[in-house]
C-alpha distance (Angstrom), angle and dihedral (degrees) to the residues before:
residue distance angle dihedral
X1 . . .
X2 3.89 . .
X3 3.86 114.6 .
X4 3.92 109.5 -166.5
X5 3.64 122.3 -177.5
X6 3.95 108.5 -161.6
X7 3.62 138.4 175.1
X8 3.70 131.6 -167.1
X9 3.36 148.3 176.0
X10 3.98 117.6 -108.9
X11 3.11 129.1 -143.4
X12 3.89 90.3 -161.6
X13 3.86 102.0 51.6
X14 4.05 99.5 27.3
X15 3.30 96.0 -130.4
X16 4.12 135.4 76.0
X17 3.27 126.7 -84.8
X18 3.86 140.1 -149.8
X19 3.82 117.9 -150.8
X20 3.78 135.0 163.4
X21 3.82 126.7 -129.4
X22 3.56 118.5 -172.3
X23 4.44 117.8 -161.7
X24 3.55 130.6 -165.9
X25 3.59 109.1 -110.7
X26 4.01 152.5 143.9
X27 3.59 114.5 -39.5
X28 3.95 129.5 -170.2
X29 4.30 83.7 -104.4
X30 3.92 83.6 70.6
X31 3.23 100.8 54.2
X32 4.00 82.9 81.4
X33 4.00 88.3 75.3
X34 3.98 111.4 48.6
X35 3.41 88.9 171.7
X36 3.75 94.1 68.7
X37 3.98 98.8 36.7
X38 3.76 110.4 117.2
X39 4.05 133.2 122.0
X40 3.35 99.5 -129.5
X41 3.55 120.4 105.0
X42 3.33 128.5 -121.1
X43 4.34 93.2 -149.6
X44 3.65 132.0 -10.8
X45 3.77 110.1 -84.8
X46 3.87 124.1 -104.4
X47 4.26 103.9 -119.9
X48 3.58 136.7 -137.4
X49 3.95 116.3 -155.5
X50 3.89 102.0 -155.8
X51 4.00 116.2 -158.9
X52 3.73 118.9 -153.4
X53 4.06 124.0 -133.1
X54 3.59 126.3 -115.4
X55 4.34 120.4 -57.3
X56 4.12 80.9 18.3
X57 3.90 129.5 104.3
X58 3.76 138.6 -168.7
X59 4.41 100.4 -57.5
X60 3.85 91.7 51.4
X61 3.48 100.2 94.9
X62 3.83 91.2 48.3
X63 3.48 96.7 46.5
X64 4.16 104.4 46.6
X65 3.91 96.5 38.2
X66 3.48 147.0 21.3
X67 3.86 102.5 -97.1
X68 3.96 94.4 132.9
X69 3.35 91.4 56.1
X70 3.77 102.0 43.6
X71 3.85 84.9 49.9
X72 3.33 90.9 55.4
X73 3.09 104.3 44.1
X74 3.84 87.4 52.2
X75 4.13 94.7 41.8
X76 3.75 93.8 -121.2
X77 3.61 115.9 135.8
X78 4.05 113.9 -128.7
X79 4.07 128.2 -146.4
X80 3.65 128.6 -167.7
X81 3.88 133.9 177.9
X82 3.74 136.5 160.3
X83 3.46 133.2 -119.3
X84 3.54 102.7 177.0
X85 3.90 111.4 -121.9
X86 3.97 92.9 -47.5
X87 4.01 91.8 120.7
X88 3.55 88.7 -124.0
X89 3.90 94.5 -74.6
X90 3.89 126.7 127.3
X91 3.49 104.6 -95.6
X92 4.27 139.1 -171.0
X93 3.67 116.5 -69.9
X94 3.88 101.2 43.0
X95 4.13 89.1 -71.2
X96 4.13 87.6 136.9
X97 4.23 86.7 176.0
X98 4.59 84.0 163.9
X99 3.94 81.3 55.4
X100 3.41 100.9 42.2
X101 3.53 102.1 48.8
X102 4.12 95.1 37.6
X103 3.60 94.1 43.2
X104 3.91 127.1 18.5
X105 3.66 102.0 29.3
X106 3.18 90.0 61.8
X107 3.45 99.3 42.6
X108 3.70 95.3 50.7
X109 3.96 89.3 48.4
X110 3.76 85.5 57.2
X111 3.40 100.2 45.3
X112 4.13 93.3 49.8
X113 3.98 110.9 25.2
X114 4.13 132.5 53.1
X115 3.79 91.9 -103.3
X116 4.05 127.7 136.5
X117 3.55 122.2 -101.6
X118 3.61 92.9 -153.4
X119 3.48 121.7 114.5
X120 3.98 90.9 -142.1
X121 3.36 93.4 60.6
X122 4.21 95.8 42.0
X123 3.84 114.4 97.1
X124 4.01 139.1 -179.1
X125 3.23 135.8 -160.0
X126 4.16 138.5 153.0
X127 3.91 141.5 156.5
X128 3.55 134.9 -110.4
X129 3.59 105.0 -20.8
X130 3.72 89.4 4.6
X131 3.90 80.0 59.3
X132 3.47 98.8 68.4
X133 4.02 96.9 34.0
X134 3.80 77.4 67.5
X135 3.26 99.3 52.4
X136 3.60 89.6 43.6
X137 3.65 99.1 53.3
X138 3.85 91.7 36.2
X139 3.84 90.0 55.2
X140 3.13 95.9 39.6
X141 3.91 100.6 49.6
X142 3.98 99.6 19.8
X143 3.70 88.0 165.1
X144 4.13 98.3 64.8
X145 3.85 86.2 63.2
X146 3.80 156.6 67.3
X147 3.84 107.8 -164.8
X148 3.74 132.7 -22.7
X149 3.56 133.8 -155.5
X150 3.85 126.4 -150.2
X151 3.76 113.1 -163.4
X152 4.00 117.8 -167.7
X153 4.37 84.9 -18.1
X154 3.67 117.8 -164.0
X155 4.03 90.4 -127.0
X156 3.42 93.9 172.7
X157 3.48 115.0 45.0
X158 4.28 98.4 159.5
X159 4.24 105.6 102.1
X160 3.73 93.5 5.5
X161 3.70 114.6 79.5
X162 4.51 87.8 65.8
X163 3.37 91.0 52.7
X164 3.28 102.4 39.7
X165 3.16 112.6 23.8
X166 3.75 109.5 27.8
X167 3.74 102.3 -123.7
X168 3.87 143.5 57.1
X169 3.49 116.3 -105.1
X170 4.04 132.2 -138.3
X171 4.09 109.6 -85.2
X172 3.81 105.7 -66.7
X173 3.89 137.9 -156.5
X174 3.65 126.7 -99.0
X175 3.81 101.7 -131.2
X176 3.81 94.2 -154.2
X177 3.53 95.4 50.0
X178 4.08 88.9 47.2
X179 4.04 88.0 53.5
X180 4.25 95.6 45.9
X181 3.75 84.5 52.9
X182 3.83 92.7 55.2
X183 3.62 98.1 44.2
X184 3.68 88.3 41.8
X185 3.80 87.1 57.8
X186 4.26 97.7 36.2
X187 3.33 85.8 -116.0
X188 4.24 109.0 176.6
X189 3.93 100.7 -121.6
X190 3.56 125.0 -151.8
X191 3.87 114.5 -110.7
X192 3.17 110.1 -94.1
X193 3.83 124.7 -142.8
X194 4.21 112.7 -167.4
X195 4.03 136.1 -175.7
X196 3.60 151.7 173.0
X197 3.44 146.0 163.8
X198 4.06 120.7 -114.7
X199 3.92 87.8 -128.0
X200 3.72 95.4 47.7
X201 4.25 107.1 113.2
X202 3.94 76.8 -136.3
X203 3.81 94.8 55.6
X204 4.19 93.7 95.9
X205 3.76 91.2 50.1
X206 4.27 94.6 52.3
X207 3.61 84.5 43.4
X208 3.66 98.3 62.1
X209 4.03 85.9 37.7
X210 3.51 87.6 57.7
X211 3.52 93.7 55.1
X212 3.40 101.1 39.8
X213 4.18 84.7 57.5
X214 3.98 79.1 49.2
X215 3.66 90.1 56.5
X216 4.10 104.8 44.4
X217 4.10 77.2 45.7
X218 3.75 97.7 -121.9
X219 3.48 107.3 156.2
X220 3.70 128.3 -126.2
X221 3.64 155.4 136.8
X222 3.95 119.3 -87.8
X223 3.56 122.7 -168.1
X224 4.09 125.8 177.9
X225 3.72 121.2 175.5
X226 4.20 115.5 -160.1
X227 3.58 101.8 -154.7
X228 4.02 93.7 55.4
X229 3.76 139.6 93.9
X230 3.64 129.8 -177.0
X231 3.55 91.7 -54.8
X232 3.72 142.2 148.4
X233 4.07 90.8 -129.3
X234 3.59 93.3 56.5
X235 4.26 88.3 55.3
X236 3.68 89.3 41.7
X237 4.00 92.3 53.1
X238 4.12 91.9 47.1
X239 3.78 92.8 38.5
X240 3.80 93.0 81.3
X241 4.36 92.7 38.6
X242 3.63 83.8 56.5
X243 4.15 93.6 48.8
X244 3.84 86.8 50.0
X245 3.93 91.0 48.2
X246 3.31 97.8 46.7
X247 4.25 107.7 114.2
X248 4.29 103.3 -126.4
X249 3.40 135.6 175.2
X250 3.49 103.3 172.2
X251 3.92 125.2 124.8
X252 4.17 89.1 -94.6
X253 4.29 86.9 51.6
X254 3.72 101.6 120.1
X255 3.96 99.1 11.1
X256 4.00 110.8 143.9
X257 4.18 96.8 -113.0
X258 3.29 124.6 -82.2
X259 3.81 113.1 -104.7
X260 3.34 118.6 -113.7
């Protein structure tokens, strides 16, 4: 596995920019087949952009579960950034976080590390906050990706972010409204892969989003947990279903894992 801290300068924010990509790659496990040890790939790497929660940033996901080794042991390169607590909305002062995130991470990704262009084999996901920026972009552009998955999403930002979080955030989406629009158009939407624990102050707003997905029949996968709050276990435990669910059909779809 390849770790690669990175910064940038953006083009859409004005400022630079750390992120973290993490590549498939030798391990010490290889080292039990000489024949086969080489660093070139075989095919670029399907990737997994990974949005943080709330009060988090760009290393969280590395440092609280086991993501780099789940995505290698799947061969799916990961991508992180941070966008402070902006919600992954364009917000004042030039910090465009929607355009950032949509549009030049990606294209800087592509333009400097062996991942596919494809949209089939592009995926999102995030937490919390990061939850609903991936609804958000997912619904919003269902044609830059394959599946998403929404763990513990902040569905319902309106009212919340005073009370909870102690500040206003910049000018958000309405997720419903994002999800009528596709399905007025026929737009093809990514699958969509949700969670939540029972004990999660969030739990009765995913509930009623899962429904409401249940109602406008788009299909996807629901999971709840009882035992679990808001809680970086509960991510770290669903992280790894969602991996395996994940529809591929890259070059790596099907591999045994990679061992660790």
């Amino acid at each position: 596995m390849a770790r690669i801290q990175c910064n940038f300068f953006s083009y859409s924010l004005g400022f630079p920019v750390d992120i973290q990509v993490i590549l498939p790659s030798l391990s010490p496990c290889d080292m039990e087949q000489p024949q086969k040890l080489t660093h070139i790939i075989q095919s670029k790497y399907p990737v997994l952009y990974l949005l943080h929660g709330h009060g988090n940033d760009y290393l969280c996901w590395s440092r609280y579960t086991s993501m780099e080794r789940y995505v290698e042991e799947r061969r799916i390169a990961a991508v992180t950034c941070s966008v402070g607590n902006k919600a992954y909305m364009n917000a004042e002062y030039g910090e465009r976080y929607f355009d950032f995130v949509e549009k030049e991470l990606p294209e800087f990704i592509l333009a400097n590390f062996p991942v596919s262009d494809r949209p089939e084999d592009t995926y999102l996901a995030g937490l919390s906050m990061g939850g609903y920026g991936t609804l958000a972009h997912g619904l919003a552009h269902p044609e830059s990706y394959r599946a998403i998955g929404a763990f513990s999403p902040a569905v319902e930002l309106s009212g919340y972010e005073e009370e909870r979080l102690g500040h206003t955030l910049p000018p958000t989406m309405d997720l419903r409204k994002l999800l009528e629009a596709d399905l007025a158009e026929a737009k093809v939407f990514p699958e969509i892969f949700l969670c939540i624990g029972k004990k999660d102050f969030l739990y009765e707003a995913v509930s009623r989003f899962h429904k409401y997905l249940d109602e406008k029949n788009v299909i996807h996968r629901y999971d709840e947990k009882p035992e679990y709050e808001h809680e970086w276990a509960f991510w770290d435990l669903e992280l790894p279903l969602f991996l395996d669910w994940l529809p591929r059909s890259d070059a790596y779809a099907g591999m045994e894992p990679h061992k660790m």
